[in-house]
C-alpha positions as CSV (number, residue, x, y, z in Angstrom):
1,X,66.5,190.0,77.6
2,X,67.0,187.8,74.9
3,X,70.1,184.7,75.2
4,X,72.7,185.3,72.4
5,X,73.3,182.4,70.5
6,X,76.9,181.7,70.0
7,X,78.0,179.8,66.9
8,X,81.2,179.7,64.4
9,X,81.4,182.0,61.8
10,X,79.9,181.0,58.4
11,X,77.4,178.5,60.0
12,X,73.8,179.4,59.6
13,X,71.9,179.5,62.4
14,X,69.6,176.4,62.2
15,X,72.4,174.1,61.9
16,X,72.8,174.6,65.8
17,X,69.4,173.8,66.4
18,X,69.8,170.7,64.1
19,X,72.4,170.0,66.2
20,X,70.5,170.1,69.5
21,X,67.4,168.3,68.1
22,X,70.5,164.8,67.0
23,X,71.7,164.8,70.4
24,X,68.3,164.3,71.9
25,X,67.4,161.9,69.7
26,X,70.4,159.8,70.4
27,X,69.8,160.0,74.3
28,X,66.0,159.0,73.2
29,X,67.3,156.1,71.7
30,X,69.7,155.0,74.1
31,X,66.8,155.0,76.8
32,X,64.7,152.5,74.9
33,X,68.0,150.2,74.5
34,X,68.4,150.7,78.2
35,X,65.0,149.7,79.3
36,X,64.7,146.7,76.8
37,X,67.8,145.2,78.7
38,X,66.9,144.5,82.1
39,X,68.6,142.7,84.8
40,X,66.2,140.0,85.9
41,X,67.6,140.0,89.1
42,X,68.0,143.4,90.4
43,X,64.0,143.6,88.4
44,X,62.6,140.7,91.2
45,X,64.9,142.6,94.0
46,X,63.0,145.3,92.7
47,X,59.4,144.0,92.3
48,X,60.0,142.0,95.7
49,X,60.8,145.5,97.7
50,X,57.5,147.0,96.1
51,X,55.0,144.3,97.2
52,X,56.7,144.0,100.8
53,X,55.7,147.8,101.2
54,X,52.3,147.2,99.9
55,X,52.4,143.8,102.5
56,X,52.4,141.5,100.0
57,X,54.0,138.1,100.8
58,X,54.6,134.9,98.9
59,X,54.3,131.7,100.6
60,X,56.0,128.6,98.7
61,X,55.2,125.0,99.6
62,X,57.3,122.1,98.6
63,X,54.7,118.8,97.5
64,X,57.4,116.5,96.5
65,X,60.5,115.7,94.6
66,X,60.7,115.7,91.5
67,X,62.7,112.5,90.0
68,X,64.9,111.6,87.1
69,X,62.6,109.0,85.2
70,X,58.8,109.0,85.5
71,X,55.8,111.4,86.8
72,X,57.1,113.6,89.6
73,X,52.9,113.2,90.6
74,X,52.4,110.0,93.0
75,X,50.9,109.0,95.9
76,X,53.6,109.2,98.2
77,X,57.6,110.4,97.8
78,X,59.7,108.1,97.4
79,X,62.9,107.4,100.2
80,X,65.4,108.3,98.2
81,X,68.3,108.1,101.2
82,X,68.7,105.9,104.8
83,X,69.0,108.9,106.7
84,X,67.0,108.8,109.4
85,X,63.6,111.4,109.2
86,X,61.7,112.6,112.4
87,X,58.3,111.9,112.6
88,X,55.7,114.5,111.6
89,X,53.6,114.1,114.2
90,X,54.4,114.1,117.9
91,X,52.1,111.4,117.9
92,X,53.7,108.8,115.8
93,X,55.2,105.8,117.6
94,X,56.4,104.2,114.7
95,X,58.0,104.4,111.2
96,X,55.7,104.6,108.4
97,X,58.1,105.3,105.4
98,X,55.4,104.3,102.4
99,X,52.9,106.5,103.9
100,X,52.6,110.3,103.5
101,X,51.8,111.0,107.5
102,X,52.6,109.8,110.3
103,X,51.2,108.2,113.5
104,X,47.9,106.7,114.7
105,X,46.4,107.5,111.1
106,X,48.5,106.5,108.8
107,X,48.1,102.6,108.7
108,X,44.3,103.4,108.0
109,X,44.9,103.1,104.2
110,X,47.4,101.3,102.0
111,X,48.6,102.7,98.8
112,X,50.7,100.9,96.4
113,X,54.0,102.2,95.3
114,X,54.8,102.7,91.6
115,X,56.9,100.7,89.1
116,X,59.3,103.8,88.7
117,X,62.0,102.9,91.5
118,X,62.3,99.1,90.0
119,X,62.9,100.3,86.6
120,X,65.6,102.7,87.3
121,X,66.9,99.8,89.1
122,X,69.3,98.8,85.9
123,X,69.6,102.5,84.9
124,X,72.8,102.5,86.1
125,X,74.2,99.4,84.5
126,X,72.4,100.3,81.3
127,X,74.3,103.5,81.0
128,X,77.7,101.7,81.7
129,X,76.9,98.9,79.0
130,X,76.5,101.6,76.7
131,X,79.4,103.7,78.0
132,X,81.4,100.3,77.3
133,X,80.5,99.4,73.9
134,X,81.1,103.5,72.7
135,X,84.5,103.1,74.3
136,X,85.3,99.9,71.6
137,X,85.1,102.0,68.4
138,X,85.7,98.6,66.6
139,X,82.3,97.8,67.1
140,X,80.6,100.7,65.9
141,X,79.5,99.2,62.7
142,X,77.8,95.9,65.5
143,X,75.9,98.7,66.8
144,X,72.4,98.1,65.9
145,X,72.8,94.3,66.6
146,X,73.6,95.1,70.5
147,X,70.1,95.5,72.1
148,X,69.1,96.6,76.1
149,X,65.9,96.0,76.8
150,X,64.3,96.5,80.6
151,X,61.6,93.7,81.6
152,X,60.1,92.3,84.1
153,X,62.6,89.4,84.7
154,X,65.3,92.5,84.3
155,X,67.9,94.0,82.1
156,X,68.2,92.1,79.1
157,X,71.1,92.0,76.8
158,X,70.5,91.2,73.4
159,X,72.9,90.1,70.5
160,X,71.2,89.9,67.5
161,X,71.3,89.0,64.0
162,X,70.4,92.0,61.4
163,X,69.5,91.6,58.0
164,X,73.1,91.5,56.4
165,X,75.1,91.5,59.6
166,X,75.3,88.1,61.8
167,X,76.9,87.7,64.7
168,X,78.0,83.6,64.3
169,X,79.3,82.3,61.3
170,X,76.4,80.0,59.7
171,X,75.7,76.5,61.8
172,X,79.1,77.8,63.9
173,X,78.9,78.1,67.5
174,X,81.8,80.2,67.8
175,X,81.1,84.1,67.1
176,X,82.7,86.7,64.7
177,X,85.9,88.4,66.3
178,X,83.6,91.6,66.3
179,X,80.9,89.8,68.7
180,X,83.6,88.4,71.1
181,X,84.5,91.7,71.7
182,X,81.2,93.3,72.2
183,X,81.4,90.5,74.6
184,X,84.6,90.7,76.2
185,X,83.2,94.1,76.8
186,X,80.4,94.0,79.0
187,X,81.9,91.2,81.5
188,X,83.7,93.3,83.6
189,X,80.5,95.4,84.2
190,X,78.2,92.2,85.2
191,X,81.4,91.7,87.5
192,X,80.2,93.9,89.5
193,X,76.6,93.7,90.2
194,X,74.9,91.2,92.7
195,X,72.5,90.0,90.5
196,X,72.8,86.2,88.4
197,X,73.3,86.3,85.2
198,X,70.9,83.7,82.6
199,X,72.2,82.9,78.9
200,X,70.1,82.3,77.0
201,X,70.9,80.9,73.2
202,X,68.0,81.4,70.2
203,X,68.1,80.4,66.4
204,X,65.8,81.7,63.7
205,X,62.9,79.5,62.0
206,X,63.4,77.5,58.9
207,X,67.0,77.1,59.3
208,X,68.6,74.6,57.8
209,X,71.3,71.8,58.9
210,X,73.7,70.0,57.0
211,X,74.5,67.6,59.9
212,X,71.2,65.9,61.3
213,X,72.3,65.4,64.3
214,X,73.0,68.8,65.0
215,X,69.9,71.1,64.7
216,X,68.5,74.3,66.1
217,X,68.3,72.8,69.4
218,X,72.5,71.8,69.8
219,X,73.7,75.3,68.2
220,X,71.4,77.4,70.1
221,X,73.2,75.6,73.5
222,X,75.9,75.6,72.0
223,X,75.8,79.0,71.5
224,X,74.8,80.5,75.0
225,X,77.5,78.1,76.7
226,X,80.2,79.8,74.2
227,X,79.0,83.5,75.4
228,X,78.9,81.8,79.1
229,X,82.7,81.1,79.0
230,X,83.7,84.1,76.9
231,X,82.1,86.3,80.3
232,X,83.8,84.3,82.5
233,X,87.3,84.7,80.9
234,X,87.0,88.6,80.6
235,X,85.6,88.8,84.9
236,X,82.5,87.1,85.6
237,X,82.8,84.8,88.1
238,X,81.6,81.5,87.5
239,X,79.2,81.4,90.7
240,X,77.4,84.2,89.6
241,X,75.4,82.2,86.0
242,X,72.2,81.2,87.2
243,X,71.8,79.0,83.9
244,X,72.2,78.4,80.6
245,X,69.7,77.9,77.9
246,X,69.2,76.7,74.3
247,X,65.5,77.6,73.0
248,X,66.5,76.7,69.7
249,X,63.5,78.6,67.6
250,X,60.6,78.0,70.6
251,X,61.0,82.1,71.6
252,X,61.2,84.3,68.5
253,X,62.0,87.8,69.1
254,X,59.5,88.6,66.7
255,X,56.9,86.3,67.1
256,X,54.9,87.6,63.8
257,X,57.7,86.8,61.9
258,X,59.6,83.5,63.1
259,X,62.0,83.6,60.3
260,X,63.6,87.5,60.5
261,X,67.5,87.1,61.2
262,X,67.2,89.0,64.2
263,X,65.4,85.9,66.0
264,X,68.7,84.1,65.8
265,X,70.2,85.6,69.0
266,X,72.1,85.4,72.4
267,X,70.6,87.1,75.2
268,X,72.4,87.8,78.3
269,X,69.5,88.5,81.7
270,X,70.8,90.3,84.7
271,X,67.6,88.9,86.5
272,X,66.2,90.9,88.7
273,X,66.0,90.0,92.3
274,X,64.9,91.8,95.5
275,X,68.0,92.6,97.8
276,X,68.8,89.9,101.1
277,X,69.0,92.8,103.3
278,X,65.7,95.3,103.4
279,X,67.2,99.0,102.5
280,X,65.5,100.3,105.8
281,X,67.4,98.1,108.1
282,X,70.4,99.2,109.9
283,X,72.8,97.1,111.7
């Protein structure tokens, strides 16, 4: 027996198949949205449920730590705490912290550790020098003459001359109110690191001096002894400056161009020194 098709009076028939064929379209369409949005989570809960019942497992091994400056790949993981670690061996009698293993075979080789734990020595300060000059919005057009620079001997700081922008009035020993405060600025945070502090004071090549008896050699002292007491009035105490320096134009900062402006400079070295107490021992 054949289905009666109900429909309003005055609508043709095909206009109710019309109908039926629209609503399945939207349903088709709503399925693809649906399965191009997927939950990544509840898709590994998922994937994870199907390969446990095939008896599929993933193992994960940890090979290191993975640190904030330099490649995570090295020859041994660094000790980045004091807290004490077991032994991985029941065989080890003694602490081998450099060494990947432990016990009988682990002094059989030596391995040198990286340069990556002394330079994010100053990384701290660094990042608080900066923090305290960006607080000084005075300063802001001084910025290019303020200079950090890691080395060997340590964290350098580095107040510079720039072509159009000096940071001492010509032949003066005494700094522009915009220097002094850049400064001011950083004192408190050499306050409070162990470390001595060297000033050192530079001048530029082919400089000239009205007064003969005061050259490159007199303002360039004069210079890093006026930063010295400047540090020392805004914190530093006085015990902690290791020396101060005039090098007059022996050191250029560019030394294939002795007479750039930004060789005429003061630099203040947090020298770097190993700590009196080893990190491993423990009162």
């Amino acid at each position: 027996m054949a289905r009666k098709i109900l429909k309003p009076d005055g609508l043709p028939e095909w206009l109710l198949t019309f109908a039926d064929l629209m609503s399945i379209l939207v349903v088709f369409f709503v399925l693809l949205i649906s399965f191009s949005i997927q939950d990544t989570e509840k898709l590994q809960i998922v994937a994870g449920s199907v390969k446990e019942a095939f008896g599929i497992r993933m193992e994960e091994q940890r090979a290191g730590v993975v640190e904030r400056d330099g490649n995570p790949q090295r020859d041994f993981v660094k000790r980045l705490s004091l807290v004490e670690n077991e032994e991985n061996t029941e065989f080890a009698t003694e602490r081998n912290d450099e060494n990947q293993s432990q016990g009988p075979n682990a002094n059989t080789f030596k391995i040198s550790p990286n340069d990556v734990k002394e330079v994010a020595r100053f990384s701290l300060a660094t990042a608080t020098l900066r923090q305290a000059w960006q607080d000084l919005p005075d300063i802001t057009s001084i910025s290019k003459s303020l200079i950090l620079q890691e080395t060997e001997e340590g964290l350098n700081i580095i107040i510079a001359d720039q072509e159009g922008r000096s940071m001492f009035p010509e032949g003066s020993k005494y700094p522009y109110e915009l220097t002094r405060k850049a400064i001011a600025a950083i004192a408190p945070v050499l306050a409070q690191l162990p470390n001595q502090i060297r000033v050192t004071g530079h001048t530029a090549a082919g400089s000239i001096y009205a007064n003969p008896r005061y050259g490159k050699w007199e303002l360039s002292s004069d210079r890093a002894n006026v930063t010295r007491s400047i540090l020392e009035e805004f914190g530093l105490n006085s015990g902690r400056i290791h020396s101060v320096v005039g090098q007059a134009d022996a050191e250029p900062f560019f030394p294939n161009n002795p007479y750039l402006n930004a060789n005429q400079r003061v630099s203040i070295l947090i020298m770097n020194e190993e700590p009196p107490v080893p990190p491993e021992l423990q009162p």
